[in-house]
N, C-alpha and C positions, 0 to 999 in steps of 0.2 A: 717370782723374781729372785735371783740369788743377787743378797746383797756381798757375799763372799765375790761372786764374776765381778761385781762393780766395782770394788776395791781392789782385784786385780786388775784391769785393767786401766784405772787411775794410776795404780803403780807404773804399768808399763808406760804411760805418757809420762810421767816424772822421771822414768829411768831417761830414758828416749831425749829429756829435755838435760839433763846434768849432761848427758855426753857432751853436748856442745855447748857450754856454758863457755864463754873468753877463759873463764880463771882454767879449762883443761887444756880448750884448743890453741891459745894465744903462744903462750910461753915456748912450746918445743919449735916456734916459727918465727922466734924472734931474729931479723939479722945482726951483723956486727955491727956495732958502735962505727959511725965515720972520723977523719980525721978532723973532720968541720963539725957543723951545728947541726943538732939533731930537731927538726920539726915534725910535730906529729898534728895530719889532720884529718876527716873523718866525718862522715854521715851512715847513721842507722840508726834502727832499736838497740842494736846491740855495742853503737861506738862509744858509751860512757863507760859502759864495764869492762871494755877494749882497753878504754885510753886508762883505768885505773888499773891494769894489768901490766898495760906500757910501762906507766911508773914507778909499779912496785917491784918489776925485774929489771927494767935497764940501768946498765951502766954508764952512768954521766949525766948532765944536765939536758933537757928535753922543755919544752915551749910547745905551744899548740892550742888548736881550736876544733872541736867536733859537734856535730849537732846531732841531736836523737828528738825524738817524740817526744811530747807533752807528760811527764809522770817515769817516763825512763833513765833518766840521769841518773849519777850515782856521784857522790863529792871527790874531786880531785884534786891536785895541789898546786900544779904550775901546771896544767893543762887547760882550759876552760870550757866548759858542757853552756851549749845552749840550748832548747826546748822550744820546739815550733811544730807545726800543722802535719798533719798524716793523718788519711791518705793523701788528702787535699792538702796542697803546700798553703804556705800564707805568708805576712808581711816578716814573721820572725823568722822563718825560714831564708827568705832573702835577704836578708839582714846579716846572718849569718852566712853562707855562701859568700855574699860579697867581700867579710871579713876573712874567711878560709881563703880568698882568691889574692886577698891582699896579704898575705901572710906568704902564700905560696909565692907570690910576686919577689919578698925577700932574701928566697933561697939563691946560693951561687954556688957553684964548682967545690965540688968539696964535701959538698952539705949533704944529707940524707933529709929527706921529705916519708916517713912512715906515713902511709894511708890506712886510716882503721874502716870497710866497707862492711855493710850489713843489710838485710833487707827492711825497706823503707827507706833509704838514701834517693832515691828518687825523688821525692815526693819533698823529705828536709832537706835536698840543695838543689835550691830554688833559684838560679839563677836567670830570668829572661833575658835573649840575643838582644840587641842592638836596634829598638823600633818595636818591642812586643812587651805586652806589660802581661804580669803575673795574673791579672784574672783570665787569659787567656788559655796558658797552661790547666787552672784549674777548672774551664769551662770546659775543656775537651777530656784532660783527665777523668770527669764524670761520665761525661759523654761515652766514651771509649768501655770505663769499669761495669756501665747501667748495660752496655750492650754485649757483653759475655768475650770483651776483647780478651786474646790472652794478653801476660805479663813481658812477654818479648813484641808485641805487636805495639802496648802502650810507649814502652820503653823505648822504640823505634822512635814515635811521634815526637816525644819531650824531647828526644837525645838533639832532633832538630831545632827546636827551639829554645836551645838552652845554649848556653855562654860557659858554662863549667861543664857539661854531662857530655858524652863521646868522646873521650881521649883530651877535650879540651883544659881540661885543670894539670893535666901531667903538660900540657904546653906549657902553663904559666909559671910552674916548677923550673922549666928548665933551664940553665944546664944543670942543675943539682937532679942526683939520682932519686927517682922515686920506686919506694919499695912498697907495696899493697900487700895488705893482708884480708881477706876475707871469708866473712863468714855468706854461705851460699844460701839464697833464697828462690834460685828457680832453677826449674826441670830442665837437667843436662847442665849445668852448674858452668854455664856463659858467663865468662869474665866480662866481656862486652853488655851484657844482659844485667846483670849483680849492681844494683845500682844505679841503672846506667850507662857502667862505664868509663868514668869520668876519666880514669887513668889509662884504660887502653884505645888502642884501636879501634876505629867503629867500621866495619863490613857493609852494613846499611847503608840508605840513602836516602835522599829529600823524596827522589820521586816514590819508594818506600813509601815513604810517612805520607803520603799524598794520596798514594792507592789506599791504605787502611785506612785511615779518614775515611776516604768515597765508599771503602766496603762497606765501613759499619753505620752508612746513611751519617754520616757527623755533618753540621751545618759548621761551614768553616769561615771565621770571618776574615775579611777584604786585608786586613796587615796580614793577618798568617797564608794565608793563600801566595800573596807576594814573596814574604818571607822563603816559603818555602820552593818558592820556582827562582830564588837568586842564588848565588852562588853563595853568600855568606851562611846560607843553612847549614854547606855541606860539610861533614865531620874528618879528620883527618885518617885515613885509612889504614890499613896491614902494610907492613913494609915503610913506614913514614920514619926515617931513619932520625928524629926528632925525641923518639917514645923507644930508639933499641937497645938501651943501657938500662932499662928498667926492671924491675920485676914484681911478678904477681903471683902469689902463694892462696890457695884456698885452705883454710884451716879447717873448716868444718863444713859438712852437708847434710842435706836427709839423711844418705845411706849411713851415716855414721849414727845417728840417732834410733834409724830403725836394726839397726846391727846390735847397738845395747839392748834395746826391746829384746830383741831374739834371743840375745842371751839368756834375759831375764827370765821371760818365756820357759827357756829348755831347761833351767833349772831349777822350774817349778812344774816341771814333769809335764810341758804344755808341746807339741809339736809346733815351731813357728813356719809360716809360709811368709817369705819376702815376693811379695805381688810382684808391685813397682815401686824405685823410687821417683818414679817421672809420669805420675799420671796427670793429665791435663782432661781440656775438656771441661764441658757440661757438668757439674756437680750431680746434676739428675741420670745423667747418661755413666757416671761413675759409679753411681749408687748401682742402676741396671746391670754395670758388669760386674759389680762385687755380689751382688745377689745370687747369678749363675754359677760363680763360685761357691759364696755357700751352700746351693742347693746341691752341685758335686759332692763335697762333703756329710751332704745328710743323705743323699738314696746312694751315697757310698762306691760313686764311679767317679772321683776323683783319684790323685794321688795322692791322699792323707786320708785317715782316718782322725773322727776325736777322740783325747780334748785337743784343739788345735788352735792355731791365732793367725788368722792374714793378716800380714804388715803392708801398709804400703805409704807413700810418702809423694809428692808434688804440690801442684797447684791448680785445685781447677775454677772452674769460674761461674757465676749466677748471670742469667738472664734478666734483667730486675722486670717482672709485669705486674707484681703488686705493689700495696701500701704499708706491708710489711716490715717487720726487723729482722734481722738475720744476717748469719755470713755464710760464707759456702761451705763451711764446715757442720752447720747445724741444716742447712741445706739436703748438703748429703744425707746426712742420719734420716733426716724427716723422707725422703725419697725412698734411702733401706726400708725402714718401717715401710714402707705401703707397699713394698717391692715384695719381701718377705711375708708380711700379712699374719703377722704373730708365731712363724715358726718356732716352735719350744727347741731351748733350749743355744737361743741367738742370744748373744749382749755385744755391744759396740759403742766404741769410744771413737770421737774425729774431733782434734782440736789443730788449733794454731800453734805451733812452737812460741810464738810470739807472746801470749798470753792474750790476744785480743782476735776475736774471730768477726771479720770485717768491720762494723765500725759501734758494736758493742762494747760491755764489760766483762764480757766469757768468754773463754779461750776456746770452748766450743762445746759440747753435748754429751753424753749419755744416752745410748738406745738400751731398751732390753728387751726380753722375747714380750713382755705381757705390756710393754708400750703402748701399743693400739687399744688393749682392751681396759688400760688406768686412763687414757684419753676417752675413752666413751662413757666411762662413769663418771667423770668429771665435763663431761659434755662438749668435750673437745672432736673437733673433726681432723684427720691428719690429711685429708684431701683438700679442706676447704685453705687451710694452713698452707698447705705448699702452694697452691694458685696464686694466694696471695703473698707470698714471700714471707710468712711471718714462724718462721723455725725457731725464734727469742720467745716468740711468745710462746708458744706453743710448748719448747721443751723447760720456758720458767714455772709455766702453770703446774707443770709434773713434780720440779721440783731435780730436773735433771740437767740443770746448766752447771758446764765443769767452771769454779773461777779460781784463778790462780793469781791475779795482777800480772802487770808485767813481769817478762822472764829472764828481761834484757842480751836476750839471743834471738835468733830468727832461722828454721830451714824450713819454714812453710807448715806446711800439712801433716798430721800425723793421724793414721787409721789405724785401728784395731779392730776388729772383729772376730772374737772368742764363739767356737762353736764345740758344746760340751753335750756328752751323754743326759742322760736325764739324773743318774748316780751322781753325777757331779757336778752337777745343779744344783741338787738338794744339801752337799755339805762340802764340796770346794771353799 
C-alpha cells in the first residue's frame, strides 16, 4: 500500500471540497441591496455558512431564518440558524419551515426575499399540506431511500406533499422579489430538483409522485392517496406568471469541485480524467463501470496512460437488503474492491462533499490496491460485507474511513481513482 497515493488522494477531496465552500461560491453572486427590506431565508447543510457570508458582505440591514442539519450551524448575528432531522425530517424541521413561511408571509413590494438552498433542504423544510402529518413524509421518505429511488424521483413524491417545496414558498413571498442562490446537490443541477424547489416552478405532477410510489412497491396510506388524487397536491407550474420576477443563481456544483481535483491532479504530474459529473444509478453498477475503466488503463487500451486519476461526481443510490451501515459511497468502494480483485497499483477515494456519507459519521472510504488481502488477514470477507450492506464496518475495521465532520457545503459525491505504475507506488 502506498500511504504517499492515500494522502494524495485525501488531498484531492479537500481540494475538490474548498472549491465550493459559501466563503468562495456565495460572494461573486451576491445581488443588489433593495430599496425595501432585505430577508434572507434558507434550508441545507450548507445554509448556516451561506447565511454567515450573507452577513459578512451585504450592505444594509438583513433579518432572516435558515435551517441546516443537527451539528451544521455556524453563529450568526441577526439571522437565526435552526438545526433539525436529516435525512429524515422531524418536529424541529417543521417548526422551523413554518417559521421561514411566516417570515416569508411578511415580505411586500419592494422587499428582497434572498433564498440560501443547499442539499438537504428537502428533508429540513418540513412542511406537511393541509390534512397530512409529518410521519408521513417520513414514512415514504424511507421507503422511497431503502428502495434505490433516485433523488429527483423522491423529491417528486415530498414536492406533493409539502405546503413550502414546489415553487410554493416563492408564493408566500410574493409580491416581494425572490432571489435564490444555491449550492447544487443533484445530477444535472435541477433548480426544481435542488431542494425541492421550493422557489421555482415544479414541471412534475401528483400523478408523478403516484406512479413512483406504485414503482417502488411503497405501501401508501388512505390520507396520502387522497391527497395526492386532489387537486390541492398539484405544484404551481413553468409559465405561472406569480414566480416571473424572480430569480435563481447556482453558485456552485460538482463539476466545480472536480475541476479543482483536476487541477490539483495535473500539477502533481498526475493525468486527470473527468468521468462524469452526473453519475447516478446503483452504487454497485457504478463501481462495475468504473472498474472497466480502470482495467482500460492497466492493459493499456484506453486513452490515458499512468499515473492517472478518474474524477467523477453525482449521486448514486443503495438498494438496502442487508443489516448493515453504510452509505453509497463506501458502498461503491467496497463493490470496486471486489470488482478489481486486488489489482496492484489501484487506490481510491469516494466520499460525500457533505462530510457525512448516508447516515454515518464518515464522509466516506479509502480503497487501496491490497484492500482485499488486509481484509483477509483480519478475517474480514468483502463479499459477505456488501450482501449485507455493512461498507462502515467493514472499511472501519481497516482503518480506512475518511472523517472530516461536517463540511457545511454539499455537491454530492466525489470519486477518485489513482491508477499508478508500480515505480510510483513505491515512492509517490
Amino acid at each position: 500500500m502506498s500511504v504517499a497515493a492515500r494522502a494524495f488522494l485525501r488531498e484531492l477531496f479537500d481540494v475538490a471540497v474548498a472549491a465550493v465552500a459559501p466563503a468562495v461560491c456565495v460572494p461573486p453572486h451576491l445581488p443588489a441591496p433593495p430599496k425595501g427590506r432585505t430577508f434572507v431565508i434558507g434550508a441545507g447543510k450548507a445554509a448556516a455558512a451561506m447565511a454567515r457570508v450573507v452577513e459578512d458582505r451585504w450592505q444594509g440591514a438583513v433579518t432572516g431564518i435558515v435551517v441546516t442539519r443537527y451539528g451544521h450551524g455556524v453563529p450568526c448575528r441577526s439571522i437565526e440558524v435552526i438545526e433539525a432531522g436529516h435525512p429524515l425530517p422531524d418536529a424541529a424541521g417543521t417548526a422551523a419551515a413554518l417559521r421561514i413561511r411566516a417570515l416569508a408571509d411578511q415580505a411586500k413590494a419592494g422587499d428582497l426575499v434572498l433564498c440560501l438552498l443547499s442539499g438537504g433542504g428537502s428533508a429540513l423544510l418540513a412542511l406537511p399540506a393541509p390534512g397530512l402529518a409529518l410521519e408521513h413524509e417520513r414514512v415514504l421518505t424511507l421507503a422511497l431511500m431503502r428502495s434505490g429511488a433516485a433523488i429527483a424521483e423522491i423529491n417528486c413524491v415530498r414536492k406533493h406533499l409539502s405546503d413550502v417545496k414546489g415553487g410554493r414558498l416563492a408564493l408566500a413571498c410574493a409580491p416581494a422579489r425572490v432571489h435564490t442562490l444555491a449550492i447544487s446537490d443533484v445530477p444535472g443541477d435541477d433548480s426544481a430538483v435542488i431542494a425541492s424547489g421550493p422557489t421555482v416552478a415544479d414541471p412534475t405532477t401528483s400523478t408523478e409522485a403516484r406512479a413512483i410510489l406504485s414503482r417502488y412497491h411503497v405501501d401508501v396510506p388512505a390520507a396520502v392517496e387522497a391527497h395526492l388524487r386532489s387537486s390541492q397536491s398539484e405544484t404551481p407550474k413553468p409559465g405561472d406568471p406569480r414566480l416571473s420576477d424572480n430569480a435563481y443563481v447556482i453558485v456552485a456544483r460538482a463539476r466545480d469541485a472536480l475541476d479543482a481535483a483536476a487541477s490539483r491532479a495535473r500539477a502533481a504530474g498526475v493525468t486527470p480524467v473527468l468521468v462524469s459529473d452526473q453519475v447516478v444509478g446503483d452504487a454497485r453498477d457504478a463501481a462495475r463501470q468504473h472498474a472497466r475503466l480502470v482495467r482500460t488503463v492497466l492493459d493499456r487500451s484506453g486513452p490515458v496512460a499512468p499515473p492517472c486519476v478518474l474524477l467523477s461526481g453525482g449521486e448514486t443510490t443503495v438498494t438496502v437488503r442487508g443489516s448493515g451501515r453504510g452509505g453509497r459511497n463506501g458502498e461503491f468502494l467496497l463493490a470496486l474492491s471486489t470488482e478489481l480483485d486486488g489489482a496492484p497499483g489501484v487506490h481510491a477515494i469516494a466520499c460525500d462533499t457533505d462530510g457525512i456519507d448516508g447516515t454515518a459519521d464518515n464522509a466516506g472510504c479509502i480503497m487501496t490496491s491490497d484492500t482485499l488481502a488486509r481484509a483477509r488477514a483480519a478475517g474480514l470477507d468483502a463479499t459477505t460485507a456488501l450482501a449485507t450492506n455493512d461498507s462502515h464496518g467493514f472499511f472501519d475495521a481497516l482503518g480506512d474511513l475518511v472523517l472530516t465532520g461536517p463540511t457545511r457545503t454539499n455537491v454530492n459525491d466525489f470519486r477518485a481513482i489513482l491508477v499508478t505504475t508500480g515505480e510510483a507506488d513505491s515512492d509517490r
